[in-house]
N, C-alpha and C positions, 0 to 999 in steps of 0.2 A: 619315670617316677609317677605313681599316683597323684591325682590332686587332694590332698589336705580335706578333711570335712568340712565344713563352713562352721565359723566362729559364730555362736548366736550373740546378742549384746550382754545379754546376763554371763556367759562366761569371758566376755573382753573383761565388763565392770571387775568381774573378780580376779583374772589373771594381773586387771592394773595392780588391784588393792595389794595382791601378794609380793609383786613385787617392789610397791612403798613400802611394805612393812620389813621385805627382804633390808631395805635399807638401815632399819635399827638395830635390825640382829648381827647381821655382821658388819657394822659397826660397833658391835658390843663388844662380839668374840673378838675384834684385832682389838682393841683399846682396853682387855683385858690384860693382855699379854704381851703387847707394843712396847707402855712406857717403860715396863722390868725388865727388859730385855739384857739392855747395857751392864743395867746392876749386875742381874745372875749370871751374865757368861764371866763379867771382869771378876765376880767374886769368886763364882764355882770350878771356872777351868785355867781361872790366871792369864785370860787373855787382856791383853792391853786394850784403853779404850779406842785406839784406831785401829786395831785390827776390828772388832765388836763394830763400829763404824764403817767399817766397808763392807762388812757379811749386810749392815742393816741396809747400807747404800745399794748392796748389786742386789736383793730381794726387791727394793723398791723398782733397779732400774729392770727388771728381767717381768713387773708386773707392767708397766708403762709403755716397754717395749715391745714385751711379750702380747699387749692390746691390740698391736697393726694386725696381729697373724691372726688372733685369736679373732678379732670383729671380722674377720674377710673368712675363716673356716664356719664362726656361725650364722654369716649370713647364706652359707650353702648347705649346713646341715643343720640349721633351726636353731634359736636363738634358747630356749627350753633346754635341750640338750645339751649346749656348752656350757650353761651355767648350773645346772646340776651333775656335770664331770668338776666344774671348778671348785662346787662348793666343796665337795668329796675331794680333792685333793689339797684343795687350802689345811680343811679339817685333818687331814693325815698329816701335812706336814708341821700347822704347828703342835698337834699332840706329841709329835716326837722330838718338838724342842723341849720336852720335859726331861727328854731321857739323853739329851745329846751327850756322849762323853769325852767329845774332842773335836778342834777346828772343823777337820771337812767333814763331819758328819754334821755340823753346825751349819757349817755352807749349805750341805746339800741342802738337808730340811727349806732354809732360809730362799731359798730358790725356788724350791717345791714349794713352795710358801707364796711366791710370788707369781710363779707358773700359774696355779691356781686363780690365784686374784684376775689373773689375765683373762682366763677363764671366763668371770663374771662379770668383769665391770663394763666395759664398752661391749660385750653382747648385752648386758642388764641393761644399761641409758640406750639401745637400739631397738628392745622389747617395749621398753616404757614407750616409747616413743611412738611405735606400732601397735602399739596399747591404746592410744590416745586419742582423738580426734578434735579438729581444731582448737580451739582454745584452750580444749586442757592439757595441752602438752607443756605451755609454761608452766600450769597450777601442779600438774604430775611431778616434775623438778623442785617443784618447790615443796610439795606437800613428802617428800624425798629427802630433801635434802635437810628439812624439818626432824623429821623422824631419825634421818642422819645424826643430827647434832644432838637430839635425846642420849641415841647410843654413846656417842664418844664423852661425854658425860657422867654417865653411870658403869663405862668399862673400867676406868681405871678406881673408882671407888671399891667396884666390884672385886678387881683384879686385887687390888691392896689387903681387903681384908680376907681374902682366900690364901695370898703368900702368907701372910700374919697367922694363919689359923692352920693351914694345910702344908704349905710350903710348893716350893716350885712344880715339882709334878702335876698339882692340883690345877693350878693357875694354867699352864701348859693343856692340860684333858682339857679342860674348864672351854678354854677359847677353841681348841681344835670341835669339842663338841659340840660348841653352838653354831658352826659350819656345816658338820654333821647333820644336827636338828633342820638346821634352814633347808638342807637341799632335801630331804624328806618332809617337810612341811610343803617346797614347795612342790615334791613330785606329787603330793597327795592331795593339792588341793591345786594345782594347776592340770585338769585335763591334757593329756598324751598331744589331740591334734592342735592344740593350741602353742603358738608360736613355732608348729613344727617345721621340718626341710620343705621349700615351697617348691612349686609344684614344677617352675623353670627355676630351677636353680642356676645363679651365677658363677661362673669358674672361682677355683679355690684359689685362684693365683691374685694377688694384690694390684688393684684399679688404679697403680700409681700415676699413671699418666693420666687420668681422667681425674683425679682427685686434683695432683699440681697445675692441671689446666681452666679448674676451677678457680677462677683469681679470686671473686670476693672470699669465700673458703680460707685461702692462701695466706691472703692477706689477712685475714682475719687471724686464723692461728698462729702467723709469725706475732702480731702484735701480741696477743694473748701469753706467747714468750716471758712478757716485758714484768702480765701482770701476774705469772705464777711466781716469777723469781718474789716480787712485792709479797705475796701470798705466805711464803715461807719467814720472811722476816718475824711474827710475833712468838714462834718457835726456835728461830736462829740468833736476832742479833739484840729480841726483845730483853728476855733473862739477861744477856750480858750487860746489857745498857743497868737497865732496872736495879741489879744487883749490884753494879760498881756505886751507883747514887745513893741506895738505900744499905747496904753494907748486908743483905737480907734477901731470901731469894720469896722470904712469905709475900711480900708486894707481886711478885711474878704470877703467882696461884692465884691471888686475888683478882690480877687483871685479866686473866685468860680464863678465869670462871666468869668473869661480867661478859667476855667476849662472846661464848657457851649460851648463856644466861638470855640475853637481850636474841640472839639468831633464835632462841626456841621461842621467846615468845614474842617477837615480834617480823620473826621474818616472812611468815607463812603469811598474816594480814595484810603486810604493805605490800608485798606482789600482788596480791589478790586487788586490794586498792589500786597497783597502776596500771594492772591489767585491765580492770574497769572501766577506765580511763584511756584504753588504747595508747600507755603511755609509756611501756617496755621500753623501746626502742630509743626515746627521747633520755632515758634516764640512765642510760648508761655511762652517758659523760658525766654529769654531776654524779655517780655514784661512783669515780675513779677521781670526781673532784674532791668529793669526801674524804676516800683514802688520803689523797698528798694533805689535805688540810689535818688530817688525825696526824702521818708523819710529820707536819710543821708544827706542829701543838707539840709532839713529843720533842723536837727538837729546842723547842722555846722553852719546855717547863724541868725545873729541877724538884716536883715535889708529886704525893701521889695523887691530888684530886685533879690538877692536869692531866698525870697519865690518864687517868679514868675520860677525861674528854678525850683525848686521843683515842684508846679504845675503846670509846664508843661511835666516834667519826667511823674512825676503821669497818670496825662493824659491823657500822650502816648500809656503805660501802658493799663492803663484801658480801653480804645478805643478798643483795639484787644482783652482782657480777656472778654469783654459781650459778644459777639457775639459770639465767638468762645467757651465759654461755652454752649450754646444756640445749637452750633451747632454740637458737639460734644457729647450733651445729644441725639441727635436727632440720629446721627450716630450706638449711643451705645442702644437705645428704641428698641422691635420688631414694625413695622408695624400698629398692632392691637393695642397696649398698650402705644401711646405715650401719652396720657394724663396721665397715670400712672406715669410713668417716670417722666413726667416734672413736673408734681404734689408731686413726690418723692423729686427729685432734688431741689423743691421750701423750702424742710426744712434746707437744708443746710444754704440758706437764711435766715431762720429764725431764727437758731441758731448760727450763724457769726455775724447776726446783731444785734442779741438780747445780743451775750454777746462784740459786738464791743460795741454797746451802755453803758453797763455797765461799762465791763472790763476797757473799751479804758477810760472813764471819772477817774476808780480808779490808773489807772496805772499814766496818768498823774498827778492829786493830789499826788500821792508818789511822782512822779520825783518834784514837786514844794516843798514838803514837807522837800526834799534832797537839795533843792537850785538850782535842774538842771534839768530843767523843756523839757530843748534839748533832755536830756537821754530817753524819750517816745520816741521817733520817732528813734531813735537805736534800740529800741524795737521790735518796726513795722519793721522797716529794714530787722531786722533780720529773724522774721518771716515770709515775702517775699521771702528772700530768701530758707527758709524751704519747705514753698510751692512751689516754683519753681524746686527743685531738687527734689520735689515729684513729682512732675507733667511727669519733664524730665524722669525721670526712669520710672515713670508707659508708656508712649509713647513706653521707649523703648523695653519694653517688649509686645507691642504688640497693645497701643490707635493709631491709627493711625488717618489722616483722609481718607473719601473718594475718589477716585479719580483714 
């Protein structure tokens, strides 16, 4: 294989940029067509809401999964390349959730839908990352994951008033399009040799032994387990709490827009402030300390300006643990193998959230079942702080950050 042309720094700087900004766009296009999903299959094809729930569940779990293969095929054929086959396939699949006329045409898309995703995301945080040089590979994450939560934000505003006005079709083109758009935005403005098939390419087959013999890695993404299941809760067992106290699900909208609200404007600052400060690494624990204290606030208050402290502990919290896991996977990757890694790293996701999803919905029904329905969220607390003292110990044996 040739050697790749040399990257100048004026095309790094702009291959970064494009792929931050890749991060609002498709975030826009799933959160157009994400939250209605449920609606329109239960209303249009009379499928039950747990059928509709497991097409949504195996889409998520076939993008999470589908991450290991996909980061180890684009760290051999160029990280550029799998993510504009992804875009182009996300985009195909959910345009034709407009038109689905029955279950397994529903499945398939739903899959093709997640196939895709797989496509992009753990090749996209391997490109960012190779993108990057020293210090800004935390700020890249974060100035990401910023632009992230812009998107998810404005998709479902977006998405509401296009069903209201268009109807499902539209909604459906609308988000398959904006995958469309991205992956020719970014064939057109990310030059061909950049991020292409490198010049020794790595075998296409998966570094599993070398990845499971990485212990701090290891260790690090079983705890991380602990904190996606936590991660899932203001989606899973928030609304239920919220709604049984308030007889109202407006309190729910309201707290999970301040949630939105405070990560856009103040998340991208305060990493910037402890990066400054060489302080990443120290803040981890106090920012999983945050979370169980926002969980023990929600368990202690029956009314909505505690929720609000609670989601805003949360928050806080969660604003430093994205990024900083992101950036921490990237620290602990060899060079050649980040898409492996992040592709690895992407099951911990999938299994935090798959049994946050589950777990989180039976643990609360016990605690309603007891009468005290608060006692979930001492649950989570507690398991924050589990994570947290994992986390601290494994640092201090040796995770550091760079610097």
């Amino acid at each position: 294989m040739s050697r790749p042309r040399p990257v100048t720094e004026g095309e790094r700087v702009s291959a970064r940029r494009v792929i931050i900004v890749n991060s609002a766009l498709t975030n826009f296009g799933f959160f157009v067509i994400t939250p209605y999903l449920m609606l329109h299959f239960t209303h249009a094809l009379g499928l039950g809401a747990a059928v509709v729930g497991t097409v949504l569940a195996l889409r998520q779990f076939s993008q999470q999964a589908g991450n290991l293969l996909s980061g180890a095929w684009a760290d051999r054929v160029g990280y550029r390349r799998s993510m504009l086959i992804g875009y182009s396939v996300r985009g195909v699949g959910f345009a034709a959730m407009g038109f689905a006329p029955s279950l397994p045409v529903l499945l398939a898309m739903a899959l093709m839908a997640g196939a895709g995703g797989a496509l992009f995301d753990a090749p996209g945080r391997a490109a960012l990352t190779r993108l990057s040089r020293g210090d800004e590979v935390l700020r890249s994450f974060a100035l990401s994951a910023a632009l992230a939560n812009v998107g998810a934000m404005l998709g479902p505003l977006a998405g509401l008033v296009i069903l209201d006005a268009a109807g499902w079709p539209a909604v459906a083109l609308t988000a398959g399009g904006m995958f469309i758009a991205t992956g020719v935005y970014t064939a057109r403005a990310m030059p061909r040799h950049v991020l292409a098939a490198p010049a020794h390419a790595p075998p296409t087959r998966l570094p599993l032994r070398e990845i499971t013999g990485n212990r701090p890695f290891l260790l690090l993404s079983s705890l991380l387990v602990g904190y996606w299941f936590l991660a899932t809760q203001p989606n899973v067992t928030l609304p239920l709490y919220v709604a049984r106290l308030a007889g109202s699900l407006t309190p729910v909208g309201t707290l999970l827009a301040i949630n939105s609200g405070l990560a856009i404007a103040v998340q991208y600052p305060l990493l910037r402030w402890l990066e400054l400060r060489r302080a990443m690494g120290v803040a981890l624990g106090p920012a999983l300390g945050a979370i169980a204290l926002g969980f023990a606030v929600m368990a202690l208050s029956g009314s909505f300006p505690g929720w609000v402290v609670a989601i805003c502990l949360y928050s806080l919290g969660n604003m430093i643990m994205s990024p900083a896991i992101n950036a921490l996977t990237a620290q602990l990757a060899p060079a050649s193998k980040l898409g492996s890694y992040f592709g690895f790293a992407s099951l911990a996701v999938a299994l935090g959230g798959g049994l946050g999803s589950v777990l989180g919905g039976g643990l609360y029904d016990a605690a309603v079942a007891r009468h005290a329905p608060g006692q979930v969220w001492l649950v989570f607390a507690a398991l924050a702080v589990a994570v947290g003292v994992g986390i601290s110990a494994l640092r201090r044996e040796g995770l550091e950050e760079r610097g």
